[in-house]
C-alpha positions in Angstrom: 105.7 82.4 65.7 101.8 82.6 65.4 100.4 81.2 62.5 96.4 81.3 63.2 94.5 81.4 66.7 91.2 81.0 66.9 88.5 80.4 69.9 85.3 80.3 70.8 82.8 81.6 73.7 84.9 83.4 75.5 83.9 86.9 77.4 81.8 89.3 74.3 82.8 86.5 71.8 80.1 83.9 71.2 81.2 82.7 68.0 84.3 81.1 66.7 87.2 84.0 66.2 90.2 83.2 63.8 92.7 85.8 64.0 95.5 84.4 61.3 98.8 86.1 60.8 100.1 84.4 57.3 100.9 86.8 55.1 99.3 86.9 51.7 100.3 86.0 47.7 103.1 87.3 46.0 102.1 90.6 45.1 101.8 92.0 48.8 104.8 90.1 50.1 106.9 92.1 47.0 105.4 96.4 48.6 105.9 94.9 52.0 109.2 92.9 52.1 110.2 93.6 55.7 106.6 93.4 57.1 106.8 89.1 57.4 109.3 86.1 57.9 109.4 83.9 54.9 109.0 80.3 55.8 110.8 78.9 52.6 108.7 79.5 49.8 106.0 77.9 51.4 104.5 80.8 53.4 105.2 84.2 55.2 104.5 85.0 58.9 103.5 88.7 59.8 105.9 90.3 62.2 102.8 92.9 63.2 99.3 93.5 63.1 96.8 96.3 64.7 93.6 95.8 65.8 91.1 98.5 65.4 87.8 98.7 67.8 85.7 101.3 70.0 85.4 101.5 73.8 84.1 98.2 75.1 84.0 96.5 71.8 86.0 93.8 72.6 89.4 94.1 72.1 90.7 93.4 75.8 88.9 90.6 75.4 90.6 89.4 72.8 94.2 89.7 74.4 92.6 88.4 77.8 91.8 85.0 75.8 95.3 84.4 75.2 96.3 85.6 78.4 93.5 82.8 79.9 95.2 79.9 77.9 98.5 81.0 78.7 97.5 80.6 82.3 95.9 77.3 81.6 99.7 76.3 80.7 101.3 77.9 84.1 98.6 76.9 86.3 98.0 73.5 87.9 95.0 73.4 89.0 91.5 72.3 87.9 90.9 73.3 83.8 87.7 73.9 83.2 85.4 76.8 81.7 84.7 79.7 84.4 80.9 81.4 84.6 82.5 84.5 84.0 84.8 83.9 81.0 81.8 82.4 79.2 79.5 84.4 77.2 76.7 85.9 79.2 74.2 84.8 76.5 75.3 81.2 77.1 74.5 81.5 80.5 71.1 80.7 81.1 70.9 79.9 84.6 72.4 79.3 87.8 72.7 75.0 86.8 75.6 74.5 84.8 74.2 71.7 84.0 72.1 74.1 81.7 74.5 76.1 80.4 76.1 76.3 77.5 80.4 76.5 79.1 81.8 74.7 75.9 84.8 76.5 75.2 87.3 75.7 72.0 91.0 77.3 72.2 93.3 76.2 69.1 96.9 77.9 68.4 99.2 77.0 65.1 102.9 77.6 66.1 106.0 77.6 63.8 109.0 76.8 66.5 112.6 76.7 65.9 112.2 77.5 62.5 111.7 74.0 61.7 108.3 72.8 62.6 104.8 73.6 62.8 102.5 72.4 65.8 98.7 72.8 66.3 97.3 72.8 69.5 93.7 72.1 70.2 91.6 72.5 73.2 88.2 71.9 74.8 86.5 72.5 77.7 83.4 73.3 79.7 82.6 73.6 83.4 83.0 69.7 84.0 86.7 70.0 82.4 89.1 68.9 79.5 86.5 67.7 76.8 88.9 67.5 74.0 93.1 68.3 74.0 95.0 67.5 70.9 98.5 68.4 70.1 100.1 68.0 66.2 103.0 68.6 64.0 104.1 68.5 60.6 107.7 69.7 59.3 106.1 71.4 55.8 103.4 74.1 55.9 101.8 71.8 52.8 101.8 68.6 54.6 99.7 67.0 57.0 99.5 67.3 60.6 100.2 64.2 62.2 99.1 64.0 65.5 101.5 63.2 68.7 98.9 63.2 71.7 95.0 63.0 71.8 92.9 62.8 74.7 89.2 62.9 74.5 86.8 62.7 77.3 84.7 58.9 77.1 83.3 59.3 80.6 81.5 62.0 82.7 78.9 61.2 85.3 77.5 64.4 86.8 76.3 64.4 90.3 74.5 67.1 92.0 73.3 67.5 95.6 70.9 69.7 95.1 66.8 68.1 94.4 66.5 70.8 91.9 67.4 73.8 90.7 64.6 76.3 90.4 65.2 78.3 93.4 69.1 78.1 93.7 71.0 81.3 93.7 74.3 82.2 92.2 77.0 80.2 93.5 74.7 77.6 95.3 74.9 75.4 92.9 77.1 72.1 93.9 77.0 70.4 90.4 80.6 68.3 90.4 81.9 65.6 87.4 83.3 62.6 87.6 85.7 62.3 84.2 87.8 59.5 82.7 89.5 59.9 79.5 91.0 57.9 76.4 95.0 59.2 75.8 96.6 58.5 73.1 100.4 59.1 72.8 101.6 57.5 69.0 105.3 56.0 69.8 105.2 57.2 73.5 106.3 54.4 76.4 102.8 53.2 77.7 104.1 53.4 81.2 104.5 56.8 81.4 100.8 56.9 79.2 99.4 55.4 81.8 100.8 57.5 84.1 99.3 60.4 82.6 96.0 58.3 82.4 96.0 57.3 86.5 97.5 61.1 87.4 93.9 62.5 85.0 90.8 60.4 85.8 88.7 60.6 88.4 86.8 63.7 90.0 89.7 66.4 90.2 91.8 67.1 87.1 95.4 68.5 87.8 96.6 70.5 84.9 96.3 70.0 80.8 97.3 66.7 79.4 100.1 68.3 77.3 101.9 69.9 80.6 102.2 66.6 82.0 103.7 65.1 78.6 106.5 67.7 78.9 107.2 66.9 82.7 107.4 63.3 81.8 110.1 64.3 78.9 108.4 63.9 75.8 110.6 66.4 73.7 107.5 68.4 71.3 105.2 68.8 74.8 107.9 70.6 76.2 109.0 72.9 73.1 105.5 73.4 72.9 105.1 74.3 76.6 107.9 76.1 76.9 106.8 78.7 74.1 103.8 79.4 75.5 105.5 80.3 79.2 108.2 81.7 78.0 107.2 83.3 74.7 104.3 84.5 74.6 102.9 87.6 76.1 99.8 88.6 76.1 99.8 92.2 78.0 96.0 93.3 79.8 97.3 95.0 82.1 98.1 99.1 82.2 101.9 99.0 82.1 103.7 101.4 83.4 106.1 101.8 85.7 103.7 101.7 88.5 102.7 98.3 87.1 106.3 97.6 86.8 106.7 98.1 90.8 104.4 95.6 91.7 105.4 92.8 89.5 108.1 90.3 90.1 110.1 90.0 87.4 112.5 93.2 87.7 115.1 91.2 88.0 114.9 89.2 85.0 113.9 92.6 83.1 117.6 93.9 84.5 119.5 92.4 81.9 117.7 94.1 79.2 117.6 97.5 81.0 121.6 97.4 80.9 121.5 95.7 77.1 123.1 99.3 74.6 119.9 98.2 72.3 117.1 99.0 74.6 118.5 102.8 74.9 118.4 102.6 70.7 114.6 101.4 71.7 113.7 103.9 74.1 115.2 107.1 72.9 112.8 106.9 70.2 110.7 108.7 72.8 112.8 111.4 73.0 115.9 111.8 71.2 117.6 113.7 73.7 117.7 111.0 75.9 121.4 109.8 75.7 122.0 107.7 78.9 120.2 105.9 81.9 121.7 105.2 85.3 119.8 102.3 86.4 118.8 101.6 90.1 118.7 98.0 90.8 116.1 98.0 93.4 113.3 100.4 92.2 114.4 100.2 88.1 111.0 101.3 86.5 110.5 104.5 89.4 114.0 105.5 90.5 116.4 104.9 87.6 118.0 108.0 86.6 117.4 109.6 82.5 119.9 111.6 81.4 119.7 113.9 78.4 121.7 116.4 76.3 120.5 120.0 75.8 121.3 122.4 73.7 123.9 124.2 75.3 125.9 120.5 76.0 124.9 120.3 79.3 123.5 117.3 81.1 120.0 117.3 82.6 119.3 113.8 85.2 115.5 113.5 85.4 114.1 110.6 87.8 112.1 108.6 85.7 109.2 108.3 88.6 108.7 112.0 87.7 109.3 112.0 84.0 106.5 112.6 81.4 103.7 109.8 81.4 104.6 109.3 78.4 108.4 108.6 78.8 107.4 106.3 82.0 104.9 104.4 79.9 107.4 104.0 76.6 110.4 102.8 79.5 107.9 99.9 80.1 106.7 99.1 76.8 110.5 99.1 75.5 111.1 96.4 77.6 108.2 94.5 75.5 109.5 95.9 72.2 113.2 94.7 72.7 111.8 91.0 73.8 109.7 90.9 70.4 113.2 92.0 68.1 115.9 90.7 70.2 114.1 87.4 71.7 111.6 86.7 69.2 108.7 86.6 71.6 105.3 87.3 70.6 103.8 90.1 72.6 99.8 91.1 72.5 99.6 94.8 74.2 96.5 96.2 74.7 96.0 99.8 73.6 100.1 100.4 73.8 99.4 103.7 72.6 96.9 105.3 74.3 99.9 108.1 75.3 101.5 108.0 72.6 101.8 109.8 69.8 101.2 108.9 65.8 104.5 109.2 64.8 105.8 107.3 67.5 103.8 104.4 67.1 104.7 104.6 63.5 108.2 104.9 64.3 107.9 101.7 66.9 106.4 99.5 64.3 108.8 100.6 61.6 111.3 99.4 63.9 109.8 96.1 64.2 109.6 95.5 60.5 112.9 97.0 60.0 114.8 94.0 62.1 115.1 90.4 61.2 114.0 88.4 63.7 111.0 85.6 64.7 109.2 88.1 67.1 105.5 89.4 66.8 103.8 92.5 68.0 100.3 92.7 68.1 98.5 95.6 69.5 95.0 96.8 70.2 94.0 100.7 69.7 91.9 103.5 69.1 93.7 105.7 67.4 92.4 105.3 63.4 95.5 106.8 61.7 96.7 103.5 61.6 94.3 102.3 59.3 96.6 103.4 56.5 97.6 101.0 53.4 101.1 102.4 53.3 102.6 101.2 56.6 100.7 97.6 56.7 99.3 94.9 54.1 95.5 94.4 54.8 96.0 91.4 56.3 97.7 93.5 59.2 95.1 95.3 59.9 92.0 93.9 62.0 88.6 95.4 63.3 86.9 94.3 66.5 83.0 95.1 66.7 80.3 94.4 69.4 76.4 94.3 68.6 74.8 96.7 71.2 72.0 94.3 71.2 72.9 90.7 71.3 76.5 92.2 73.3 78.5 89.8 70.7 82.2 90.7 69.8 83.6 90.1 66.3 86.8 89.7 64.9 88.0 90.1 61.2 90.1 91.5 58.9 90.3 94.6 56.5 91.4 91.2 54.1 87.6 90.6 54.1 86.9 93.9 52.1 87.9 93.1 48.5 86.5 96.2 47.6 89.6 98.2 49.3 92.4 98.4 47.1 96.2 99.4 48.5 95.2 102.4 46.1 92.6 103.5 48.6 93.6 106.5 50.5 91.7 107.7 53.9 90.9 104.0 55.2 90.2 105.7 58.2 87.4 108.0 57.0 85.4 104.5 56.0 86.4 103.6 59.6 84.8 106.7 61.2 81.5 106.4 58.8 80.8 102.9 59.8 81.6 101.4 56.6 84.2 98.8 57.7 82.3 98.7 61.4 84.1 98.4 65.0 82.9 101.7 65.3 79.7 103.1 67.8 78.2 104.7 65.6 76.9 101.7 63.9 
């Protein structure tokens, strides 16, 4: 589960972001008992939060920054910080020598419900800067750190005489890096391994990836939770989405699982039955529903309601969040969807126990209500139409808003708590 994220100069967001999901003291914990884990008595983790913001504010952005480092992880290629996921006022140029591509990424896990692990890292267009991995088996204790590397070395060569004239793209800048690991209690062979496979002019992958490869057992829980865990959803998804991607098959199991019906007849509670087709699941798969009179009505699913096509999709998200704890970031989930079912969705989620976590972005402002969430559930994302900076924080950061507070929403649409165009 997610403790705290944070990063820095990514896309609209210049300045650091922390976007935490502890839950608060005592008193909160006690009106929302099903809303977080407790970890001991140490801590609570949220099982949900919302994030409030208007059109291009931000908020993909936000959800794209974790889908970024979570490609970091799968991909093993070249890490460094891309021109166009760095913040356009930090681009001052066409030399990157000039520019300002220092980006920071840090993610606090709890894992296995035993320990917690803090992953830093740091990059800019030349590479890895900075990658630090830590653990600690107490919330109130120290981390101690299990693998540091820290750039000593980069020589930048260039073959252009200057840059005054280049244009986009022209410029040939390249680094030549080498790097201090350190690897407490780890065999030096295999350190140096790591070492020989990273220096030089082309890096192949993060640091941490190759710990796990070479079997050190918290790289490759760590790893392993970021591939297989967490989920951080840009995309439209539908069932059109659903019919170009490649994991139908591993989706399958949970299409035939009794529970995801529980899940998606919240939709529509007439639903009662799907006949699933293998080959084209999420267009072809048959919905069956009871009317009135007793009678059975078969619907394809590729010509159902938006709505029921986009919640069939979606319910595949919400079962992996209560039924295989994985943390899921879905961008503007209901944008077809009604109040009440989204209400009903996230009432579901609080309602099971489990070490899942659904975050979602949205527009719709009758979630800001201090009923269903504790304010540290609910965020607001906000974008200065001049300097085109995003902003992150937290309804948490408004003392002045008491759980007594009705019509959170009508502050919202004012401009009192921002993320709103009027501002």
């Amino acid at each position: 589960m997610i403790l705290n994220y944070k990063f820095e100069n990514f896309m609209s967001f210049r300045e650091c972001v922390e976007f935490s999901m502890l839950a608060p003291g005592t008193e909160e914990k006690n009106r929302f008992p099903n809303h977080y884990v407790p970890v001991g008595e140490e801590c609570g983790i949220l099982k949900t939060a919302v994030i409030v913001g208007e059109n291009a504010g931000g908020k993909s952005n936000f959800v794209e920054s974790l889908r970024y480092l979570k490609f970091l992880f799968m991909e093993n290629g070249h890490v460094r910080a891309y021109r166009d996921t760095v913040h356009a006022n930090n681009l001052r140029g066409v030399c990157r020598k000039k520019e300002d591509t220092h980006q920071s990424f840090e993610l606090e896990l709890w894992l296995d419900g035993e320990s917690f692990y803090l992953y830093r890292l740091e990059l800019d267009f030349a590479g890895i800067v900075k990658e630090e991995l830590s653990c600690k088996k107490q919330y109130h204790h120290e981390y101690q750190l299990l693998m540091g590397a820290a750039r000593e070395k980069c020589v930048l060569g260039c073959e252009q005489d200057g840059c005054q004239s280049l244009e986009e793209g022209q410029c040939k800048t390249e680094a030549e890096v080498r790097y201090a690991l350190e690897v407490p209690g780890f065999e030096e062979e295999l350190g140096e391994a790591v070492k020989k496979a990273m220096n030089g002019k082309r890096q192949l992958g993060l640091f941490l990836t190759k710990l796990a490869i070479l079997g050190n057992e918290h790289a490759i829980k760590f790893t392993e939770w970021v591939a297989g865990s967490l989920f951080p959803e840009t995309n439209v998804l539908n069932y059109d989405f659903y019919q170009a991607v490649k994991n139908e098959e591993e989706d399958f199991w949970i299409l035939n699982d009794p529970r995801f019906l529980e899940i998606f007849r919240m939709v529509d509670s007439s639903i009662i039955g799907i006949d699933l087709n293998k080959d084209h699941p999420f267009s072809k798969s048959m919905i069956r529903r009871r009317k009135e009179d007793g009678g059975i009505f078969l619907r394809e699913l590729g010509k159902d309601s938006s709505g029921a096509r986009e919640f069939f999709a979606w319910a595949v998200q919400i079962f992996k969040v209560v039924y295989c704890n994985k943390a899921v970031f879905a961008d503007e989930m209901d944008r077809v969807l009604n109040p009440v079912l989204s209400d009903r969705v996230i009432a579901f989620i609080h309602g099971k126990q489990h070490h899942g976590q659904f975050i979602f972005t949205t527009h719709n402002v009758l979630h800001l209500d201090l009923r269903n969430y504790m304010k540290e559930q609910i965020y607001f994302i906000s974008k200065d139409v001049g300097s085109l900076e995003s902003e992150l924080y937290s309804l948490a950061d408004f003392p002045e808003i008491q759980y007594e507070t009705t019509k959170i929403y009508e502050f919202y649409m004012k401009g009192i708590l921002g993320g709103t165009a009027v501002e």
